[in-house]
OpenMM code with the backbone's topology and positions (N, CA, C; nanometers):
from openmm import Vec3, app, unit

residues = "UNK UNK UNK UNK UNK UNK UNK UNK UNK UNK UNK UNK UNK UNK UNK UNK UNK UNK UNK UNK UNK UNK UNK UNK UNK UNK UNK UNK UNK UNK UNK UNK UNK UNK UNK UNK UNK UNK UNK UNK UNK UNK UNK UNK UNK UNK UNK UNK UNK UNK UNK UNK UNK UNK UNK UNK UNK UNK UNK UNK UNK UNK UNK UNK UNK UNK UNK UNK UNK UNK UNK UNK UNK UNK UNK UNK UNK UNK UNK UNK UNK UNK UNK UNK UNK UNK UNK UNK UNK UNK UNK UNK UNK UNK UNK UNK UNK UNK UNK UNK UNK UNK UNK UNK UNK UNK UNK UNK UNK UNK UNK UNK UNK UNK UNK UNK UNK UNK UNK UNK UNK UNK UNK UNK UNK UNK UNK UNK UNK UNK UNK UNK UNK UNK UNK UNK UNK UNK UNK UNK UNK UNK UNK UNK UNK UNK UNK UNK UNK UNK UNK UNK UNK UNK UNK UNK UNK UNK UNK UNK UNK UNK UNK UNK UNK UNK UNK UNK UNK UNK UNK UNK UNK UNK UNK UNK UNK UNK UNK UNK UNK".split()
positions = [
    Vec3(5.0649, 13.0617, 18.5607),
    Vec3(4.9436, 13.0124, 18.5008),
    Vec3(4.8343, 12.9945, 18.6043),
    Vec3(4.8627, 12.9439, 18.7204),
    Vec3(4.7736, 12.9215, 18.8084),
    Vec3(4.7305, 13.0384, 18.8698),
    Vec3(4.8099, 13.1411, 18.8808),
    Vec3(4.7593, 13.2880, 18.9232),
    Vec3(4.6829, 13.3509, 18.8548),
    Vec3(4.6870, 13.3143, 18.6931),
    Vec3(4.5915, 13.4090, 18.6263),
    Vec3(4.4360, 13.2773, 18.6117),
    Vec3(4.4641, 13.1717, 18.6384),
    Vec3(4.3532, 13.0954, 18.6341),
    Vec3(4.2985, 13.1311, 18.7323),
    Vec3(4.3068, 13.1457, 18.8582),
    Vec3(4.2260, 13.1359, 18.9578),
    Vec3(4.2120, 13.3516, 18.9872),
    Vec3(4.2660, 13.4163, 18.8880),
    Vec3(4.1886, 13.5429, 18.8839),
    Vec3(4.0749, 13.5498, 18.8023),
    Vec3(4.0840, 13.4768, 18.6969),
    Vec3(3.9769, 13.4577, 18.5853),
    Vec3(3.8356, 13.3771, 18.6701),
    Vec3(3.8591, 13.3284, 18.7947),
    Vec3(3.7728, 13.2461, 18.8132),
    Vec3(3.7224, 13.3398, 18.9179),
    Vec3(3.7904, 13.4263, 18.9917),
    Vec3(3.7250, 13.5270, 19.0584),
    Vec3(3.6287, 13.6214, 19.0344),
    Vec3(3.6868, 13.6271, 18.9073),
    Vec3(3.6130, 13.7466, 18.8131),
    Vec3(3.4936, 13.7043, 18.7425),
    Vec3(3.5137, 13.5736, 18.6822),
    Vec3(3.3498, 13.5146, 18.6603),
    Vec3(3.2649, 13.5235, 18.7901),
    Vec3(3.3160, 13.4637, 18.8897),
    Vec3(3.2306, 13.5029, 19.0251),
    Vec3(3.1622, 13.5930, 19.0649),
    Vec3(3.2308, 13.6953, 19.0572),
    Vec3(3.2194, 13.8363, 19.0708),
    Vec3(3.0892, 13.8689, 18.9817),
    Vec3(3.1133, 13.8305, 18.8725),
    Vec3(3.0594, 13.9144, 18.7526),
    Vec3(2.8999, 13.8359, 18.7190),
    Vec3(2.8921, 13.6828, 18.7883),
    Vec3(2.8132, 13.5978, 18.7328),
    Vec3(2.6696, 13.6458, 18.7885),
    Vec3(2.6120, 13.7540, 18.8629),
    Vec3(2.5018, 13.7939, 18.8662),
    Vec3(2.4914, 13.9200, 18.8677),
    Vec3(2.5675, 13.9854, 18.7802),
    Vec3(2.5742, 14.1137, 18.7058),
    Vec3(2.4438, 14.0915, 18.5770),
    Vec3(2.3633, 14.1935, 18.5555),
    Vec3(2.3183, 14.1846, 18.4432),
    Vec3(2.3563, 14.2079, 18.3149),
    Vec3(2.3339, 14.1126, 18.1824),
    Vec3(2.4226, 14.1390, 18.1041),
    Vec3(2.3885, 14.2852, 18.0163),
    Vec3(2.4806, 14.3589, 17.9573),
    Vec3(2.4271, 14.4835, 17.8565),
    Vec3(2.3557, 14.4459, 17.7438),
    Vec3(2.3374, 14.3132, 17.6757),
    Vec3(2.2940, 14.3030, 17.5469),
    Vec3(2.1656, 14.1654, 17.5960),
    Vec3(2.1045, 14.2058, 17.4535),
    Vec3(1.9830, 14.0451, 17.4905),
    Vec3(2.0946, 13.9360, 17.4452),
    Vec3(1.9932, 13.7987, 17.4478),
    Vec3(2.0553, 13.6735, 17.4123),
    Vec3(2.1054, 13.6547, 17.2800),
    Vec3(2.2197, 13.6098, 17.2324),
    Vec3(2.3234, 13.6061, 17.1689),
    Vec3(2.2691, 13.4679, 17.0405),
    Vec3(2.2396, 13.5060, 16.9265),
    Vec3(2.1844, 13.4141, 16.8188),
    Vec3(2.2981, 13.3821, 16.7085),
    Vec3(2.3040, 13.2498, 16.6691),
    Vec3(2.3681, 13.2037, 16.5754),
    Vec3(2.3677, 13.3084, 16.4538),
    Vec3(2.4132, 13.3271, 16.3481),
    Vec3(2.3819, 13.4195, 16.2351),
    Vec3(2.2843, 13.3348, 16.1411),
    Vec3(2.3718, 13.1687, 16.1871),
    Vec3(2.2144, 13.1025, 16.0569),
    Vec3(2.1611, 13.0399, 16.1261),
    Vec3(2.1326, 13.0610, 16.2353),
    Vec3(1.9870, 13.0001, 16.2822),
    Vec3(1.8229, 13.0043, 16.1783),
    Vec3(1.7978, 12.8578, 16.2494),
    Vec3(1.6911, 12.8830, 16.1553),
    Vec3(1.5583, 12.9176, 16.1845),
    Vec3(1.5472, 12.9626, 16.0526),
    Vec3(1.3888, 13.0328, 16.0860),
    Vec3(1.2933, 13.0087, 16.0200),
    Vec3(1.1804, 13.0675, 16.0001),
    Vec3(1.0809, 13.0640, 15.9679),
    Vec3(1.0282, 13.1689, 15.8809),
    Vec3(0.9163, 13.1488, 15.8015),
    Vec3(0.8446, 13.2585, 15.7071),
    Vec3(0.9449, 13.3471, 15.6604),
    Vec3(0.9362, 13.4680, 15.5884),
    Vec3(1.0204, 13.5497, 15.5102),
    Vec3(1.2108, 13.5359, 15.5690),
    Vec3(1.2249, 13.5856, 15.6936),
    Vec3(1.3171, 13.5886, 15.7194),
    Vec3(1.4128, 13.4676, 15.7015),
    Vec3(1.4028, 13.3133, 15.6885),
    Vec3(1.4186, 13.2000, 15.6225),
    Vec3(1.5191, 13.2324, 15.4835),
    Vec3(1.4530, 13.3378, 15.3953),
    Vec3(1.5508, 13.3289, 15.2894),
    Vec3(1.6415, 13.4147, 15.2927),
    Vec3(1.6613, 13.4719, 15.3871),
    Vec3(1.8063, 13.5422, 15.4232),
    Vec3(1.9203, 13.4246, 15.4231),
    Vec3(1.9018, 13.3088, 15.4489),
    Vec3(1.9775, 13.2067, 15.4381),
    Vec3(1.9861, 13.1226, 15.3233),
    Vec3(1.9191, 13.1250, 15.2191),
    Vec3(1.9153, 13.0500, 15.1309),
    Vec3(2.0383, 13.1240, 15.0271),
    Vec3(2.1104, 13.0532, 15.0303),
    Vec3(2.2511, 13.1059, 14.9811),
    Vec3(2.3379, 12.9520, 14.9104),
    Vec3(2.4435, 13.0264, 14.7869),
    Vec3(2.5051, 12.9157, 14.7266),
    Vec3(2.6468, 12.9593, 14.7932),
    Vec3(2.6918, 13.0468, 14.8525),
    Vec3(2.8510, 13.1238, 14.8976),
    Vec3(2.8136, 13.1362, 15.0446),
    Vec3(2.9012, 13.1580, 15.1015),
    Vec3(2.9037, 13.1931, 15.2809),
    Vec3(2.8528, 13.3814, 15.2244),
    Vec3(2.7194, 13.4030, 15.3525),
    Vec3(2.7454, 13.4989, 15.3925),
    Vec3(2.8079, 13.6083, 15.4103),
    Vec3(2.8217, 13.7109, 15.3585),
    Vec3(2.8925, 13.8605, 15.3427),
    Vec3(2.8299, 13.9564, 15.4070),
    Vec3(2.8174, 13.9334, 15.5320),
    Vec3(2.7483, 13.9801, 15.6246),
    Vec3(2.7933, 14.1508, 15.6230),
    Vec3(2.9207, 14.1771, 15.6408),
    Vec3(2.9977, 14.2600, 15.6540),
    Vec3(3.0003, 14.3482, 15.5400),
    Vec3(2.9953, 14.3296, 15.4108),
    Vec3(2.9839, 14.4193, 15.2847),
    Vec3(2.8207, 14.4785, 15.2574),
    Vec3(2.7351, 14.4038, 15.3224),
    Vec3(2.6229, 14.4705, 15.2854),
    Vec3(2.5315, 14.5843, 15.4007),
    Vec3(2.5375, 14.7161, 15.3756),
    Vec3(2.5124, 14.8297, 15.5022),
    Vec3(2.3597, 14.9177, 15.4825),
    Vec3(2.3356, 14.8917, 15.3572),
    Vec3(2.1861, 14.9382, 15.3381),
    Vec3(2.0718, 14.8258, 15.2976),
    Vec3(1.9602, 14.8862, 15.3207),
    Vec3(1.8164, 14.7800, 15.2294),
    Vec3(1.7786, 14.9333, 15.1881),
    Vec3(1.7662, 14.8907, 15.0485),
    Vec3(1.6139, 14.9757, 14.9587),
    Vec3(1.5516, 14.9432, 14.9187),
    Vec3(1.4060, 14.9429, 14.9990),
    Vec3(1.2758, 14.8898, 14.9132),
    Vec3(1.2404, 14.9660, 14.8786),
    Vec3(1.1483, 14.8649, 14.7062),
    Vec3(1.1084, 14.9006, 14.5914),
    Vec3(0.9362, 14.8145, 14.6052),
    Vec3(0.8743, 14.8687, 14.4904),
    Vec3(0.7614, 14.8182, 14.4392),
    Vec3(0.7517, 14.7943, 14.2827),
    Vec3(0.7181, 14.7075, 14.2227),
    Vec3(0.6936, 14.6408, 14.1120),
    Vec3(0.6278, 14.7246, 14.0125),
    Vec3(0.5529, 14.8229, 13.9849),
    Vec3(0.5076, 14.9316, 13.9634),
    Vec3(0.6133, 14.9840, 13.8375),
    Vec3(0.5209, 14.9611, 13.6971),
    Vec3(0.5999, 15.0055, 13.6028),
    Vec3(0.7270, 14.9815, 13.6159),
    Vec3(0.8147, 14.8816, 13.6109),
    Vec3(0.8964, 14.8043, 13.6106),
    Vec3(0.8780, 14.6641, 13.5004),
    Vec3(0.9201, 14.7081, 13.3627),
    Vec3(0.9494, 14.6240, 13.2687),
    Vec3(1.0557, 14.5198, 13.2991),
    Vec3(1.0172, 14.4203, 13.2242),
    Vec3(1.1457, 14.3385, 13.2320),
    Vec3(1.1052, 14.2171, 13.3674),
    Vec3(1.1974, 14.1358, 13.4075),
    Vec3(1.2355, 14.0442, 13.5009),
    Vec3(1.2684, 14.1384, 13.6542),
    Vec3(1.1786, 14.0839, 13.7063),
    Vec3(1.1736, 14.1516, 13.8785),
    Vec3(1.2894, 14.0834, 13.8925),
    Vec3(1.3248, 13.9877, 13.8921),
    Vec3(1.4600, 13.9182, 13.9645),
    Vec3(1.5829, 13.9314, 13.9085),
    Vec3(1.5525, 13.9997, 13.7880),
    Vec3(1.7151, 14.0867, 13.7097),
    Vec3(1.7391, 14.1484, 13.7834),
    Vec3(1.6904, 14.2647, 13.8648),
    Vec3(1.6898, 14.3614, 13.9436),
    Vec3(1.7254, 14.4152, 14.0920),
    Vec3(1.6603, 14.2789, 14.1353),
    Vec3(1.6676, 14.3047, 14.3121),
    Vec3(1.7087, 14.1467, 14.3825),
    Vec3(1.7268, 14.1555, 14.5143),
    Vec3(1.7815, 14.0457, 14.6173),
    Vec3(1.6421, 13.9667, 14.6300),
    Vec3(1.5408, 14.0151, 14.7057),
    Vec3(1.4352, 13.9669, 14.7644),
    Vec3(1.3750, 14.0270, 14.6551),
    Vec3(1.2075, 13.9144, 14.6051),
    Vec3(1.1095, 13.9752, 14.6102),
    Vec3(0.9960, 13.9325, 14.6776),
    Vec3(0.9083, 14.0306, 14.7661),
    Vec3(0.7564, 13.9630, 14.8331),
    Vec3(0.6809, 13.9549, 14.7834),
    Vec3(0.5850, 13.8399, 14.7581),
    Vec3(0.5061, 13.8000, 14.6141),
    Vec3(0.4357, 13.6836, 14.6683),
    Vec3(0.2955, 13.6506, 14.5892),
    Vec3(0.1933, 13.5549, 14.6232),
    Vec3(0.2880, 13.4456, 14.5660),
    Vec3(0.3650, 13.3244, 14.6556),
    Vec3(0.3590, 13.1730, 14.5776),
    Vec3(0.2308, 13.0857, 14.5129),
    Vec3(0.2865, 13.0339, 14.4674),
    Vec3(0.1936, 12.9357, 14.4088),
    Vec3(0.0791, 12.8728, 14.4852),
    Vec3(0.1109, 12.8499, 14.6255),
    Vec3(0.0240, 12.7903, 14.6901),
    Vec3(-0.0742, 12.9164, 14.7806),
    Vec3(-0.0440, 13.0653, 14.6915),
    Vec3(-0.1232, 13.1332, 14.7460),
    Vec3(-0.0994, 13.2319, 14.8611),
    Vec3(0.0072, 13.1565, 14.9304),
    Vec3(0.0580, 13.2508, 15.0629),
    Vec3(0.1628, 13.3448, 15.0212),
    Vec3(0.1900, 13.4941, 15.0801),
    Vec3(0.2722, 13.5693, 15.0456),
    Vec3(0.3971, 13.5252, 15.1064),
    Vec3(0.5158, 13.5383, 15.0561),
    Vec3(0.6734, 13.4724, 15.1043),
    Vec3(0.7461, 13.6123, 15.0511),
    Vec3(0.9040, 13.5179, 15.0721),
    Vec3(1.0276, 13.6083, 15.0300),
    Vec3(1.0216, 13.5355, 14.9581),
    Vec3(1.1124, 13.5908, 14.8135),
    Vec3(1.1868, 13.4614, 14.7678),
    Vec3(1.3048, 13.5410, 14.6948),
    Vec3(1.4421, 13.4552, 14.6727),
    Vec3(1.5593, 13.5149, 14.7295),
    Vec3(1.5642, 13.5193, 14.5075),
    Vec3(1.6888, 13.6112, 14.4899),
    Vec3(1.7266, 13.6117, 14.4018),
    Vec3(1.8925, 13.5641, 14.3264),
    Vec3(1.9430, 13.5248, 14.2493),
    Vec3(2.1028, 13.4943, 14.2299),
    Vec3(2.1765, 13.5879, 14.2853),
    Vec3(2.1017, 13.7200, 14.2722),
    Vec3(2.2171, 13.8331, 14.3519),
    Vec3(2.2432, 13.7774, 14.4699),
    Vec3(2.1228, 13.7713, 14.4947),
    Vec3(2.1229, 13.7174, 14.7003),
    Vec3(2.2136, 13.5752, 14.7451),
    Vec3(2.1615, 13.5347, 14.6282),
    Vec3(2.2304, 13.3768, 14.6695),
    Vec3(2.3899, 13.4006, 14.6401),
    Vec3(2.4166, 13.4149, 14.5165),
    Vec3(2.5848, 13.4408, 14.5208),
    Vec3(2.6578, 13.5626, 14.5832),
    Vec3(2.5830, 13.6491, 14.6766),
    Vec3(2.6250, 13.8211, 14.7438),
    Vec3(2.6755, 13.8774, 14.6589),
    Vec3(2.5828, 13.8853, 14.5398),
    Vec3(2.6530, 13.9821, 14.4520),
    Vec3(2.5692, 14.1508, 14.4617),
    Vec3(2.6309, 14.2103, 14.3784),
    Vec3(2.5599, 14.3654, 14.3838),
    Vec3(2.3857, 14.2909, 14.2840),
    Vec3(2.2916, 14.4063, 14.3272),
    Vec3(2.2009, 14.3685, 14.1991),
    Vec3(2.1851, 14.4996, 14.1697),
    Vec3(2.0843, 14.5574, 14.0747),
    Vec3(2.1004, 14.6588, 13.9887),
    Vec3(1.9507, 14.7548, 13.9689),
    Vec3(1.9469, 14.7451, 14.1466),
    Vec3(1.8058, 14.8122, 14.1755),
    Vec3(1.7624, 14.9296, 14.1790),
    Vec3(1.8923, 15.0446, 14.2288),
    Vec3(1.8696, 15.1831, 14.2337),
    Vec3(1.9567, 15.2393, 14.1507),
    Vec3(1.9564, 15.3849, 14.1230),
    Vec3(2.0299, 15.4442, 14.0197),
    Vec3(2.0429, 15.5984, 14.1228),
    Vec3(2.1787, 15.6768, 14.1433),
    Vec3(2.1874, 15.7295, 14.2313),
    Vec3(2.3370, 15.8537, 14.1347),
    Vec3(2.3135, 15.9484, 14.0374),
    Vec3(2.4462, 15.9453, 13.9953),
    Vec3(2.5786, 16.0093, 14.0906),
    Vec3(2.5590, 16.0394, 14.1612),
    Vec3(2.6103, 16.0531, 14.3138),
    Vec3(2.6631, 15.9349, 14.3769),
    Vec3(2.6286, 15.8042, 14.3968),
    Vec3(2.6868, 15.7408, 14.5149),
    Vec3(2.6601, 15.6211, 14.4344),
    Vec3(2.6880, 15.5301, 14.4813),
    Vec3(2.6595, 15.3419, 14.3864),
    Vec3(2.6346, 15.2931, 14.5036),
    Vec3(2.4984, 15.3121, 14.4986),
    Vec3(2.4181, 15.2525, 14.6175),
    Vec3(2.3997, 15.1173, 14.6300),
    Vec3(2.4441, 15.0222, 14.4730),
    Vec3(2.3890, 14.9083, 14.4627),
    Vec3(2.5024, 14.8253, 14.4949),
    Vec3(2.6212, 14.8795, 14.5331),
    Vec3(2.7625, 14.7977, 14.5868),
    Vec3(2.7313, 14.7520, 14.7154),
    Vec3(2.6699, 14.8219, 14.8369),
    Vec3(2.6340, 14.7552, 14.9300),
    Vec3(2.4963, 14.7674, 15.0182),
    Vec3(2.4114, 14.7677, 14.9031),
    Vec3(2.2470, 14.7325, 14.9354),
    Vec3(2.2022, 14.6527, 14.9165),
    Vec3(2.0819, 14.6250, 14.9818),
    Vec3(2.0327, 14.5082, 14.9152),
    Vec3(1.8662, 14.5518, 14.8862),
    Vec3(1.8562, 14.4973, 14.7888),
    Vec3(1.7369, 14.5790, 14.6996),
    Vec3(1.5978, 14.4646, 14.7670),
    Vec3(1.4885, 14.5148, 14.8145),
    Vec3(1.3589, 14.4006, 14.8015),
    Vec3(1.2647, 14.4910, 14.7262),
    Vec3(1.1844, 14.3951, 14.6618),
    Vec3(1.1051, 14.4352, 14.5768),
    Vec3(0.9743, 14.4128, 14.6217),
    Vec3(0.8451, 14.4885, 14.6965),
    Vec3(0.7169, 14.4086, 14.6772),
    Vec3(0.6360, 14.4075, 14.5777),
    Vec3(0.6216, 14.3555, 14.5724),
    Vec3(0.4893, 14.3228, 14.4051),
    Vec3(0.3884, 14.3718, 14.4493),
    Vec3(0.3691, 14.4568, 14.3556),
    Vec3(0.2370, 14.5982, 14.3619),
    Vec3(0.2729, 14.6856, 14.3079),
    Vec3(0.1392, 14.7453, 14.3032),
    Vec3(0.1599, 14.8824, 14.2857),
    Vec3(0.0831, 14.9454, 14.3773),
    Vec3(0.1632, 15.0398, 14.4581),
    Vec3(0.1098, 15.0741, 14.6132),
    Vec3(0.1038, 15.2302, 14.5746),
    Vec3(0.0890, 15.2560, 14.4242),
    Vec3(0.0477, 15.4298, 14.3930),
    Vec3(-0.1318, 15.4731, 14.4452),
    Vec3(-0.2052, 15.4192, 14.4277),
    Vec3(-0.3237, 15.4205, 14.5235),
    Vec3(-0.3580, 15.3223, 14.6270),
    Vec3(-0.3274, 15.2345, 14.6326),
    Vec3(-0.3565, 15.1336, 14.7327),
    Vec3(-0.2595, 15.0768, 14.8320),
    Vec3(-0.2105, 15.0421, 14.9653),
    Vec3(-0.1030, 14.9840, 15.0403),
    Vec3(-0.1162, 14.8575, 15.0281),
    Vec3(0.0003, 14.7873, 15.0447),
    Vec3(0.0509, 14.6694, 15.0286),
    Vec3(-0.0111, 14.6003, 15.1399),
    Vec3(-0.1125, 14.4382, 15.1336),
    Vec3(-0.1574, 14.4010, 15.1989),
    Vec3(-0.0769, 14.3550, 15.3164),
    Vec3(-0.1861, 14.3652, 15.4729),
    Vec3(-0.1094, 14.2623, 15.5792),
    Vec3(-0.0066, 14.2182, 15.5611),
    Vec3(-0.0296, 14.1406, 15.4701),
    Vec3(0.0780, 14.0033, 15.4738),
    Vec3(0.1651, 13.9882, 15.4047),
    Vec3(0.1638, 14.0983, 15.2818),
    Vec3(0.2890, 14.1468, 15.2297),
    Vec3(0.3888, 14.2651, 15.3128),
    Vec3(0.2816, 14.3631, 15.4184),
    Vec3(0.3719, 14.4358, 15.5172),
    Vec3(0.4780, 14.3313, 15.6143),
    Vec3(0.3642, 14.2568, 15.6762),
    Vec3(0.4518, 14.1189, 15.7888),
    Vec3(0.5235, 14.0632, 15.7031),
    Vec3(0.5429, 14.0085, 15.5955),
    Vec3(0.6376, 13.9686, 15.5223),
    Vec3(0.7619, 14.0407, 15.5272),
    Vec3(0.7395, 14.1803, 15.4473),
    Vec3(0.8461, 14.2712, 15.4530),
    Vec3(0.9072, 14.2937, 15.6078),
    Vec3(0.8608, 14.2967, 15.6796),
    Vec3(0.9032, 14.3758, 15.7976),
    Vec3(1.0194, 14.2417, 15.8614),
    Vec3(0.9421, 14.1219, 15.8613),
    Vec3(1.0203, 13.9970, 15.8878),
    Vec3(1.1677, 13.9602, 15.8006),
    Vec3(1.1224, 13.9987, 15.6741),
    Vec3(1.2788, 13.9808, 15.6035),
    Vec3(1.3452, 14.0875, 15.6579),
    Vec3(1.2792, 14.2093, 15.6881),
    Vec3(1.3996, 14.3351, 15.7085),
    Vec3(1.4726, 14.3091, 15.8258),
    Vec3(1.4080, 14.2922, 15.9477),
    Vec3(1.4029, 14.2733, 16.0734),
    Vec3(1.5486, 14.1400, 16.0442),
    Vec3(1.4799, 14.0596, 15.9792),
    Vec3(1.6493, 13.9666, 15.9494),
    Vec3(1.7696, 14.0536, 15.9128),
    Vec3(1.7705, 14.0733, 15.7895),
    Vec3(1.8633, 14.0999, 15.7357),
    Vec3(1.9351, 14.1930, 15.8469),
    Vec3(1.8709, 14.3071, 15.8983),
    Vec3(1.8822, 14.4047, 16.0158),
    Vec3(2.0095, 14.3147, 16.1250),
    Vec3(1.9309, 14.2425, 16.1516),
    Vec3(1.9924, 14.1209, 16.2894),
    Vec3(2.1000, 14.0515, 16.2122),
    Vec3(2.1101, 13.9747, 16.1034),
    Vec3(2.2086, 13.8978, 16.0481),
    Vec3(2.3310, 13.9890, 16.0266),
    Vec3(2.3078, 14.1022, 15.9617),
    Vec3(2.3905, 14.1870, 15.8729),
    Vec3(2.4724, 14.3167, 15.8986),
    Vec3(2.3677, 14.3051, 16.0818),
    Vec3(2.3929, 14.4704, 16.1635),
    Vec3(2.3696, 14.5955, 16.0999),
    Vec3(2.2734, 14.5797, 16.0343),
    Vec3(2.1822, 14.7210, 15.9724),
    Vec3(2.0900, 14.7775, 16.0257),
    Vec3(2.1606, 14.9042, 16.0792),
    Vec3(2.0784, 15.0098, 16.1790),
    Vec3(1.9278, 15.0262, 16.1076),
    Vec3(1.8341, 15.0634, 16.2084),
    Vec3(1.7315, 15.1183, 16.1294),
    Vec3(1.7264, 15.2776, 16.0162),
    Vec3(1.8257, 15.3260, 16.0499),
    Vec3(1.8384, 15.4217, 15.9851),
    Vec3(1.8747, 15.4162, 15.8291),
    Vec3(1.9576, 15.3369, 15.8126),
    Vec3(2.0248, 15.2499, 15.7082),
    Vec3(1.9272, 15.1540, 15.6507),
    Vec3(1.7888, 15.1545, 15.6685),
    Vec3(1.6612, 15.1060, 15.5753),
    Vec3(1.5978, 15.2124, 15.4883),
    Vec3(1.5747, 15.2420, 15.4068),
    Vec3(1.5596, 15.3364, 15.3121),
    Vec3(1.4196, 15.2789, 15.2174),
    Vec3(1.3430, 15.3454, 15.1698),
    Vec3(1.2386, 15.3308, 15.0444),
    Vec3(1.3376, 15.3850, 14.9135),
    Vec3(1.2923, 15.3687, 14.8248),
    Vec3(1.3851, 15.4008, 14.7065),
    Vec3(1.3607, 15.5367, 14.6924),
    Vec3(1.1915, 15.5922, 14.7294),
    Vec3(1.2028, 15.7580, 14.6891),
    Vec3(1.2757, 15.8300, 14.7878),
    Vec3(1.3206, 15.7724, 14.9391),
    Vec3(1.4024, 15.8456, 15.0451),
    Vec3(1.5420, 15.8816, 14.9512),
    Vec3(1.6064, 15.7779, 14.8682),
    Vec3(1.7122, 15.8140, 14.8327),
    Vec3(1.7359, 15.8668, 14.6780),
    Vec3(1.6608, 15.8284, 14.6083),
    Vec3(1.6447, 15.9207, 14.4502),
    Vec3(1.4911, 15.9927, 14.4183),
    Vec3(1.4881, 16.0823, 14.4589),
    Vec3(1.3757, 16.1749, 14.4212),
    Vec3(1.3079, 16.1896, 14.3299),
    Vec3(1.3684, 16.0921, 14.2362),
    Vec3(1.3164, 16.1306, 14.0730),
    Vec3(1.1960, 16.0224, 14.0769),
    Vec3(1.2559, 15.9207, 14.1862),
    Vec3(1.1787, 15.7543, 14.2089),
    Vec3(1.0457, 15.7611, 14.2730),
    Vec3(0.9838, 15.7053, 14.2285),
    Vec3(0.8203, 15.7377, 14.3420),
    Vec3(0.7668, 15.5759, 14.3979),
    Vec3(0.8645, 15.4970, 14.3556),
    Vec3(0.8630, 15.3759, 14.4551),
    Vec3(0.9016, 15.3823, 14.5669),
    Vec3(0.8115, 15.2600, 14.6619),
    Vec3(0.7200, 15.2256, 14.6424),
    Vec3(0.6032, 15.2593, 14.6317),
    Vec3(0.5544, 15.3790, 14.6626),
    Vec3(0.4702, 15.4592, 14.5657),
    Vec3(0.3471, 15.5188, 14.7081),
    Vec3(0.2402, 15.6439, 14.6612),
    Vec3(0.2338, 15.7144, 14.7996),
    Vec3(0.1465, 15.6273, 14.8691),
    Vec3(0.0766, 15.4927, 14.8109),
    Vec3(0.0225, 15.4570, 14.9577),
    Vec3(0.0930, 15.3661, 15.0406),
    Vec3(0.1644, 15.3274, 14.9894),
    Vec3(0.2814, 15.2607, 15.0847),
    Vec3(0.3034, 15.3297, 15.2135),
    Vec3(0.2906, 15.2529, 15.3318),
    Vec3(0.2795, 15.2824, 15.4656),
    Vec3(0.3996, 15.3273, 15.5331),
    Vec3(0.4923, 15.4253, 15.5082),
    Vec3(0.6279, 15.4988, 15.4774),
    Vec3(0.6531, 15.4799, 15.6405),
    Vec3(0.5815, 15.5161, 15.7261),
    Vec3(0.5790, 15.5999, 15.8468),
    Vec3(0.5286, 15.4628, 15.9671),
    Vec3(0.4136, 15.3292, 15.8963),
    Vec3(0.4150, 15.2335, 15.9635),
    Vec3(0.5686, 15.1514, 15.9453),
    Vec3(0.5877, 15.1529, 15.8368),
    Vec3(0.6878, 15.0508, 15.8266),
    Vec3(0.8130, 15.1011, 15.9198),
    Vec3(0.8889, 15.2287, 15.8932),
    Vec3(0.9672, 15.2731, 15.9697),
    Vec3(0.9565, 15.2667, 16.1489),
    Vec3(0.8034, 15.2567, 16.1534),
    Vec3(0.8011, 15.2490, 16.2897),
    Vec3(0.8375, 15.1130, 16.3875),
    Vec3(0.8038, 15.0461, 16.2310),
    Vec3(0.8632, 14.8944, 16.3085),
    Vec3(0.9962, 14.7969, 16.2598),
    Vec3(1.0488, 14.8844, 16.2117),
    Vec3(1.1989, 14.8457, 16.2144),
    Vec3(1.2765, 14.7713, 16.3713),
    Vec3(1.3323, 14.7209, 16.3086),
    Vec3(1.4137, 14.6783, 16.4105),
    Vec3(1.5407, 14.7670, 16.5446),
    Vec3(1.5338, 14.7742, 16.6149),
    Vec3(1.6374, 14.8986, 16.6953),
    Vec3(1.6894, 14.8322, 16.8116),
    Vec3(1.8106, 14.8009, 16.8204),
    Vec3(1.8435, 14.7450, 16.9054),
    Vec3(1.8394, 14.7681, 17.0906),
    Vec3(1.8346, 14.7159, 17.1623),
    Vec3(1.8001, 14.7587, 17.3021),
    Vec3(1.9065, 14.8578, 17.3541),
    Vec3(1.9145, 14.9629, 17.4308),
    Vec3(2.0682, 15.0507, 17.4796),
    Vec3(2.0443, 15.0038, 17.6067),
] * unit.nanometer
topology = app.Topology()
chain = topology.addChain("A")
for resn in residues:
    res = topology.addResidue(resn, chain)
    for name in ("N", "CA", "C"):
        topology.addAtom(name, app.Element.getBySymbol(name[0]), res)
């Protein structure tokens, strides 16, 4: 015992002004602030591990209850400021019932956000982009979802034209999250 203690203590020595390979090391529920905040608002532990895609959507001819539908939606609150705000899918990690794919069941481990708009002539304001980008950028970090593995809904069903062509396809992708090599 004492031989492998005092190798272990060599080896921290050794090693203790080595630089490390990864940045600084974050709780999974640490807390936060603005959009990314309701990545945590949950009634079940975390299922960090079952969920491997995001597909965002836009509100855009979409009958019915936005929150039948998707995890997140980004939307003016009441007091005016744009937020997340989480849905029962989200809160209990259940599937929600956002994309339609007859090929693959995309909705077993995605998670659907919705922004409110219609971004067919116009892009989604500032502060609904920083919104979005902040929940993604979470979920990304909480959930270990590559940037590649972020998707718009028309990337993956063609028939779909959400979130629609002025949606900033090419800003948003650019600021995804990517981890350091």
């Amino acid at each position: 015992m004492t031989g492998g203690a005092l190798t272990l203590m060599v080896l921290v020595m050794r090693t203790a002004d080595l630089p490390m390979p990864f940045g600084p090391l974050t709780a999974a529920g640490a807390p936060r602030e603005g959009a990314g905040k309701a990545v945590f608002e949950l009634e079940v532990p975390l299922q960090a591990i079952k969920w491997r895609n995001v597909v965002v959507h836009s509100s855009r001819r979409r009958p019915g209850s936005i929150s039948a539908r998707y995890h997140f939606v980004i939307e003016r609150g009441p007091e005016g400021k744009v937020r997340a705000t989480t849905t029962e899918f989200w809160r209990r990690q259940v599937e929600a019932h956002h994309v339609y794919v007859p090929s693959r069941d995309w909705n077993a481990d995605s998670i659907g956000i919705c922004v409110k708009g219609d971004f067919s002539t116009s892009p989604p304001s500032p502060e609904q982009m920083n919104a979005l980008i902040e929940l993604v950028h979470t979920l990304q970090e909480t959930c270990n979802i590559s940037a590649d593995h972020v998707y718009l809904c028309n990337d993956i069903d063609r028939r779909c034209d959400s979130p629609g062509a002025a949606f900033p396809a090419r800003a948003f992708t650019d600021r995804l999250w990517r981890p350091q090599r």
